[in-house]
DOFIBA-648339 format. One record per residue (C-alpha): residue number from 1; residue in one letter; y, x negated, z. Coordinates in steps of 0.25 Angstrom, whole numbers, plus 5000, padded with zeros to 4 digits. Example, Ala and Ser with C-alpha at 12.3 -4.5 7.8 and 13.67 -1.06 7.14 Angstrom:
// residues 2
ATOM  seq  type     y     x     z
ATOM    1     A  4982  4951  5031
ATOM    2     S  4996  4945  5029
// end
This chain:
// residues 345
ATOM  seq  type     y     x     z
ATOM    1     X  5108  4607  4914
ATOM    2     X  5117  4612  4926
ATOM    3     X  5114  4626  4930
ATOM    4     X  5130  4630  4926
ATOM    5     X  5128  4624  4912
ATOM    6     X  5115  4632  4911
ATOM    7     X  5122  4645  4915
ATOM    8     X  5133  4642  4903
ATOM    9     X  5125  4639  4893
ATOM   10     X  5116  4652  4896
ATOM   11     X  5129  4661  4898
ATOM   12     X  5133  4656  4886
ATOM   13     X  5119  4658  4878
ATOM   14     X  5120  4673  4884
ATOM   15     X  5134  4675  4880
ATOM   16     X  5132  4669  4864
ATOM   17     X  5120  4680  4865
ATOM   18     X  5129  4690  4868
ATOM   19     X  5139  4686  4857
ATOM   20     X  5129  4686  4847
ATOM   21     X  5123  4700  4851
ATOM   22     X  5136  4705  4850
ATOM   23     X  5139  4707  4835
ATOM   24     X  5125  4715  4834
ATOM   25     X  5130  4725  4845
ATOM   26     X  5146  4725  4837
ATOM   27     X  5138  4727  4824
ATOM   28     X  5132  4740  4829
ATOM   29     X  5136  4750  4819
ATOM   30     X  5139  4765  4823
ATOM   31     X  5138  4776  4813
ATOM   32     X  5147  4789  4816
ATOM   33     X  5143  4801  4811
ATOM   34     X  5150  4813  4811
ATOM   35     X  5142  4826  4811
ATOM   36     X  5139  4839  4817
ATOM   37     X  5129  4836  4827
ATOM   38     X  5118  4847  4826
ATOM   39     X  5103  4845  4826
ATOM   40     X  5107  4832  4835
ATOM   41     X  5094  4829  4840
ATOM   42     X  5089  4829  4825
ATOM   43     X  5098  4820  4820
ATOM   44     X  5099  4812  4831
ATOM   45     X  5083  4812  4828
ATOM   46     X  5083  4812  4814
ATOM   47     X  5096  4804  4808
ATOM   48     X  5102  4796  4822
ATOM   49     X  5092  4790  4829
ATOM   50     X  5085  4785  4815
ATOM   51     X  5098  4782  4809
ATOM   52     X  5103  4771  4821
ATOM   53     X  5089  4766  4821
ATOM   54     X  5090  4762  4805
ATOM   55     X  5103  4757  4807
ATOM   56     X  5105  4751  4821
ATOM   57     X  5119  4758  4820
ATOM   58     X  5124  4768  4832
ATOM   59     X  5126  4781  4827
ATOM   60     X  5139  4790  4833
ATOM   61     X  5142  4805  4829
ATOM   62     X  5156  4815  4828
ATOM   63     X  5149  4828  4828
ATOM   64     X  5157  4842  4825
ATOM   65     X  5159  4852  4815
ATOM   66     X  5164  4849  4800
ATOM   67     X  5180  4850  4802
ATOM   68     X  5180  4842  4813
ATOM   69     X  5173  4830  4810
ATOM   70     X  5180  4831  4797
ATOM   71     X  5195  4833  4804
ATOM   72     X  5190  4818  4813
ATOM   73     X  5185  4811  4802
ATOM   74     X  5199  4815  4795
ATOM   75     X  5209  4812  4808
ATOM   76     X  5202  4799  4807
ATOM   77     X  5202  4796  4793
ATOM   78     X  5188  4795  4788
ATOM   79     X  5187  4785  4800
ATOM   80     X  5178  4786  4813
ATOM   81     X  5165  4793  4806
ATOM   82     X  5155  4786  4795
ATOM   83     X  5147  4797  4793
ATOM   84     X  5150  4811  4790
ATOM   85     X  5143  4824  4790
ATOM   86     X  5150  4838  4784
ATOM   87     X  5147  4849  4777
ATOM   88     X  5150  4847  4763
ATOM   89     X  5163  4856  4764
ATOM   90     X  5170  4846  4774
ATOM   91     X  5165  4834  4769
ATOM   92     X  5172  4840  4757
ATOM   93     X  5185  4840  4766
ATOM   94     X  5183  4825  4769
ATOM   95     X  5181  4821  4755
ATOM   96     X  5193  4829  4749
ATOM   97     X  5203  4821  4763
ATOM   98     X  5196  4809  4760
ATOM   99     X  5187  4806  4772
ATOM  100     X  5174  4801  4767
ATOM  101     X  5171  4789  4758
ATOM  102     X  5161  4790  4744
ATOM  103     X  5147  4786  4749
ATOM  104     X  5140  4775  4743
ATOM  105     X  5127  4782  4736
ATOM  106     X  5122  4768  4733
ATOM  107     X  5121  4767  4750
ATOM  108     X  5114  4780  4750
ATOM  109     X  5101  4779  4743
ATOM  110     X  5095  4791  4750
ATOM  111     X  5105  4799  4742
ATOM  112     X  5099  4800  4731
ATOM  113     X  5088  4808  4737
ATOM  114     X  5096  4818  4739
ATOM  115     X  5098  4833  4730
ATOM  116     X  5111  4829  4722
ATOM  117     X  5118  4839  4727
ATOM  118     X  5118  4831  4739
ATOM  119     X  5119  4817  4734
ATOM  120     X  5134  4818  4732
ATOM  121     X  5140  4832  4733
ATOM  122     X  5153  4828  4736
ATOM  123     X  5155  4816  4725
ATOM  124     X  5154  4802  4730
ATOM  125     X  5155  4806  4745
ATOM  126     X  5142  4809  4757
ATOM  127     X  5131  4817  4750
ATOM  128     X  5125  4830  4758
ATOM  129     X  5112  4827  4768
ATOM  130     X  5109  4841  4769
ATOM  131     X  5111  4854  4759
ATOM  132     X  5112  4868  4766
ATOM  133     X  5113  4883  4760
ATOM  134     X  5125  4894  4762
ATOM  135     X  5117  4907  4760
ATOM  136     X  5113  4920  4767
ATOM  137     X  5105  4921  4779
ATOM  138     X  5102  4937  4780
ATOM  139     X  5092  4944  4790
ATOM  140     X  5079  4949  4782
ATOM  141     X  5076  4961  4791
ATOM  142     X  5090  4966  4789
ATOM  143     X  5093  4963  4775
ATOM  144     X  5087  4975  4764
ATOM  145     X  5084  4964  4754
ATOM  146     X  5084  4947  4754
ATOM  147     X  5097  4943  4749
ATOM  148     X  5097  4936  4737
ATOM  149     X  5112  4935  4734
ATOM  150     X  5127  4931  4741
ATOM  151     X  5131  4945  4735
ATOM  152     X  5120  4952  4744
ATOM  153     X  5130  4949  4756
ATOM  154     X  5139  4960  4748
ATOM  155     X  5128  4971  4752
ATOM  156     X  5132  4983  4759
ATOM  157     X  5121  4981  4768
ATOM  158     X  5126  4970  4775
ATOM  159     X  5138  4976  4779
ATOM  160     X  5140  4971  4793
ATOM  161     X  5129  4962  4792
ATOM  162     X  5133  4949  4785
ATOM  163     X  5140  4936  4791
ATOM  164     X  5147  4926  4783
ATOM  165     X  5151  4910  4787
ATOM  166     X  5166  4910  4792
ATOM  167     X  5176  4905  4781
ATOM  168     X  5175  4892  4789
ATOM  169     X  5162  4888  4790
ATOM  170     X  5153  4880  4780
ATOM  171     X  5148  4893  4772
ATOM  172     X  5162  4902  4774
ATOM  173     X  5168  4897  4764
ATOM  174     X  5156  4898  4752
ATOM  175     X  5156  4914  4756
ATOM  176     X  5169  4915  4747
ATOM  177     X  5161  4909  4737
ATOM  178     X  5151  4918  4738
ATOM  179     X  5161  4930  4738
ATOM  180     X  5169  4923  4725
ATOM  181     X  5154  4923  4719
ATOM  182     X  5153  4938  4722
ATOM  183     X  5165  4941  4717
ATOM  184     X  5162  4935  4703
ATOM  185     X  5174  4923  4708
ATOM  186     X  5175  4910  4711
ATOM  187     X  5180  4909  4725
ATOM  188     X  5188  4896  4724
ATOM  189     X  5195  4904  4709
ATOM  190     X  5196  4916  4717
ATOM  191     X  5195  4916  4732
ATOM  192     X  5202  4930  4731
ATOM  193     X  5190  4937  4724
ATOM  194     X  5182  4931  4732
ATOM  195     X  5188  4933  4746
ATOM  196     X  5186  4949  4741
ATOM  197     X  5172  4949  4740
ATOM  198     X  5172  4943  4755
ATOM  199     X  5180  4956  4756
ATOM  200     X  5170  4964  4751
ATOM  201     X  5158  4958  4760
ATOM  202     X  5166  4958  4774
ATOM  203     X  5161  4972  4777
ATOM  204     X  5147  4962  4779
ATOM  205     X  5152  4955  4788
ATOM  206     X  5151  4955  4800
ATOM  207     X  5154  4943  4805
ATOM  208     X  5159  4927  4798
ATOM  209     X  5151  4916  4806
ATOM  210     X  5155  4904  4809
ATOM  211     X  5144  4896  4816
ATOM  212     X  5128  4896  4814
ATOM  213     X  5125  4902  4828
ATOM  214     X  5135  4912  4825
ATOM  215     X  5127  4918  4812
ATOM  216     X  5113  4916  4819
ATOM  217     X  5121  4926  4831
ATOM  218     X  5124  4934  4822
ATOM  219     X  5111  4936  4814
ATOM  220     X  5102  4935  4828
ATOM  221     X  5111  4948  4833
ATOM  222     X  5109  4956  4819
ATOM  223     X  5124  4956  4818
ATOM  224     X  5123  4951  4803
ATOM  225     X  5110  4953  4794
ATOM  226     X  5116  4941  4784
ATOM  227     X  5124  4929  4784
ATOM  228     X  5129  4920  4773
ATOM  229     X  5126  4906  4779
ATOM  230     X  5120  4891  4779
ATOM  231     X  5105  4887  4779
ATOM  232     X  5106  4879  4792
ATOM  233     X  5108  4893  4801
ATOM  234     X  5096  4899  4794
ATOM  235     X  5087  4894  4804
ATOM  236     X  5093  4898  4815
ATOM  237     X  5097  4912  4810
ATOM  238     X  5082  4914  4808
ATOM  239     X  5076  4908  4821
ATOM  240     X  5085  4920  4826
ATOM  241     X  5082  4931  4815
ATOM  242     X  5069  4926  4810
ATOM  243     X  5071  4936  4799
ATOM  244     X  5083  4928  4794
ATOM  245     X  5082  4925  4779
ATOM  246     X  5089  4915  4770
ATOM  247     X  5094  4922  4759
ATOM  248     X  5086  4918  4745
ATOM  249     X  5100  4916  4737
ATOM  250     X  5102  4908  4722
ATOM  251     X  5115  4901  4726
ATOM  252     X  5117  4897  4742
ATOM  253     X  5127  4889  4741
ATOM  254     X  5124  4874  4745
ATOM  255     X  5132  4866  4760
ATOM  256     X  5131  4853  4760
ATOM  257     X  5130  4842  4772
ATOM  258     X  5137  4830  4766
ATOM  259     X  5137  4815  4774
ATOM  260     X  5151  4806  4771
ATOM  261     X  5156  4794  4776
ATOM  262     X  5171  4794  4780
ATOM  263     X  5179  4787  4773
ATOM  264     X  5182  4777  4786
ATOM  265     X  5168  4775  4791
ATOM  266     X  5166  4762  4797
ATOM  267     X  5152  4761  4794
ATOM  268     X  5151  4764  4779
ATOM  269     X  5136  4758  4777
ATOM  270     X  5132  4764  4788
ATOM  271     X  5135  4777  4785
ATOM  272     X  5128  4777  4770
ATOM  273     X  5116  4770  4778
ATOM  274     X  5116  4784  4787
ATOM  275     X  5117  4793  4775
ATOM  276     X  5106  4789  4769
ATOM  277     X  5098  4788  4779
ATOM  278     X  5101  4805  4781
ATOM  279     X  5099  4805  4766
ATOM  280     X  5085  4798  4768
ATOM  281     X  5075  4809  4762
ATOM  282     X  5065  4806  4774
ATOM  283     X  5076  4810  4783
ATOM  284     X  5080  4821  4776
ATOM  285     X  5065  4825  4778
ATOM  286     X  5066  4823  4793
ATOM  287     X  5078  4830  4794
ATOM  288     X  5073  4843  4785
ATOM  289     X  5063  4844  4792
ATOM  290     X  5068  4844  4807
ATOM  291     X  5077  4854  4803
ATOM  292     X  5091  4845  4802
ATOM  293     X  5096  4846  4789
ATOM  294     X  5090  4850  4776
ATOM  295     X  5088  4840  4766
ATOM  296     X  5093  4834  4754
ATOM  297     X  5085  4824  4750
ATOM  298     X  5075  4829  4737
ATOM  299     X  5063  4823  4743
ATOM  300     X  5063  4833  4756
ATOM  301     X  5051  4841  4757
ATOM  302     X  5051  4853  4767
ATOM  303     X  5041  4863  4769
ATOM  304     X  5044  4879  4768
ATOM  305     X  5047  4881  4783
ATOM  306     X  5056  4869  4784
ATOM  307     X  5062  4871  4770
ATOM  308     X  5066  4887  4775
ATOM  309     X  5079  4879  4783
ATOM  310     X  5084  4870  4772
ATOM  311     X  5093  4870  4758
ATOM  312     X  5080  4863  4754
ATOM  313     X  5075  4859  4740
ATOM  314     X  5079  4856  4725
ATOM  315     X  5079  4871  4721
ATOM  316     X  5086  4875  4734
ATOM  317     X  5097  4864  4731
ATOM  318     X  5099  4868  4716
ATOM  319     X  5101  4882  4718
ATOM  320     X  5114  4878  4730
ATOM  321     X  5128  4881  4725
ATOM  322     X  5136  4871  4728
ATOM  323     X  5151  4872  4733
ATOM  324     X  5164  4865  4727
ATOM  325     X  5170  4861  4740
ATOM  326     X  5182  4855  4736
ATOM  327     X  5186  4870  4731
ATOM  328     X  5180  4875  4745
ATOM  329     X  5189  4867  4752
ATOM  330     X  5202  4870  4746
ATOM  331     X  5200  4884  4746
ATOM  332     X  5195  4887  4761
ATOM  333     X  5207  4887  4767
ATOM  334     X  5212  4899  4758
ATOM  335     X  5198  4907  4758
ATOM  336     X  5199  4906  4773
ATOM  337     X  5211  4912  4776
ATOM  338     X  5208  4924  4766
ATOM  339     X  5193  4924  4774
ATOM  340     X  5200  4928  4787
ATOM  341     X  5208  4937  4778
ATOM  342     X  5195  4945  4776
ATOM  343     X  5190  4943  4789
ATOM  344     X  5200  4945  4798
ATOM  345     X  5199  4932  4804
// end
């Protein structure tokens, strides 16, 4: 054989080798997820790295706050993103404008190791990975008396000492609840009664928050002695004010971290294959543990110390109120025009 023939044939080996590696490399799925993007290093750790391993996929992210990535998936239709991370309010939003598609439980096995309030709280949409409190956070060596009750915060002696979550935060809104309980009323039947009692409590306050780092400033400076607030920034607070207490109340009322697909994910399977592997009750070990998330998987078993952080547990779980979002929803806009009636804003 000529060496010109020799050289053809071998370019032509070479070449039908590169054809056929070819659709492996086109085959390559990419998952995109959009999320918030704190604890990066853990759940790059954790969820990312493991994840890609398993499925030999390339992972990519939108990070921001809830309305944004909610207003992108929206501009785009439910395209462009196959997995979804939001508070259980916004997700809320996305189901009610049609952005996110039912999920297939049958494809989600993990799920039914999960408490039932997170296997489906939404109906046949994304279930919660992880359960958090609203409560009160107040400081022990300023505080008379634990408190035991949302109607403590009414107290003349936290005049000029108590924060509340602005009106557009996660928690803003449930403090018109609260004040509807106080008043005897239910705030969504009678936001007018309720918005009174806000009224009543404003001499308290000193000041509505709007970011975590905020309230830990303003607990670390002894500009306030209690808070109304979520379980994550407990932690935080206390690393600052080490005699920070979590209040011991009956009926905290229960946020919820839910996982959707949008409605024009191009990589459906995929994208059940990624929540159940969150959903895996070994993970949700993991994560608990390493301070991520707290878990909802039944199975978790924490010690004291690394239970201190978390919504954690059956009894825990049970004792949560739980919020009708829909009817939160449609009833923000209103509650926050007659909040920034009361606070001046």
């Amino acid at each position: 054989m000529n060496r010109f023939l020799t050289l053809t044939l071998a370019g032509a080996s070479c070449a039908a080798a590169l054809l056929a590696a070819a659709p492996a490399v086109a085959q390559t799925k990419t998952l995109t997820i959009s999320w918030w993007g704190f604890n990066g290093d853990k759940l790059e750790e954790f969820i990312v790295k493991p994840f890609k391993e398993k499925c030999g996929c390339e992972i990519v992210f939108e990070t921001g706050n809830n309305a944004d990535r909610l207003n992108k998936i929206k501009i785009r239709n439910g395209e462009g993103v196959d997995v979804a991370y939001f508070t259980d309010a916004y997700s809320q939003i996305g189901i009610k404008e049609g952005l996110f598609q039912p999920v297939d439980r049958a494809k989600i096995p993990n799920i039914t190791a999960a408490y039932d309030m997170a296997q489906a709280p939404q109906g046949e949409f994304g279930p919660a990975y992880t359960i958090g409190r609203v409560g009160i956070i107040y400081d022990a060596a300023k505080v008379k008396a634990p408190i035991t009750a949302w109607n403590d915060l009414w107290k003349e002696e936290f005049k000029g000492q108590l924060s509340l979550p602005g009106i557009t935060t996660t928690a803003g809104p449930m403090v018109v609840m609260l004040a509807g309980s106080k008043a005897g009323v239910d705030a969504f039947a009678d936001e007018d009664a309720a918005f009174k009692a806000i009224e009543e409590l404003k001499p308290n306050v000193v000041k509505n928050y709007n970011t975590g780092s905020e309230l830990v400033n303003l607990f670390s400076t002894g500009e306030i002695s209690a808070a109304i607030a979520q379980d994550f920034t407990l932690g935080q607070i206390k690393a600052a004010v080490p005699t920070a207490e979590w209040a011991s109340l009956p009926d905290a009322v229960a946020t919820l971290n839910t996982i959707n697909i949008p409605k024009g994910a191009a990589n459906v399977d995929l994208a059940h294959e990624f929540i159940n592997f969150v959903l895996d009750p070994k993970l949700q070990q993991t994560l608990a543990e390493n301070g991520v998330d707290a878990p909802v998987a039944k199975s978790v078993t924490l010690t004291p110390d690394q239970a201190k952080q978390w919504t954690y547990g059956a009894e825990m779980i049970a004792g949560l109120k739980t919020v009708d979002y829909e009817k939160m929803n449609a009833a923000k806009a209103g509650w926050i025009e007659k909040w920034n009636e009361v606070f001046g804003m």
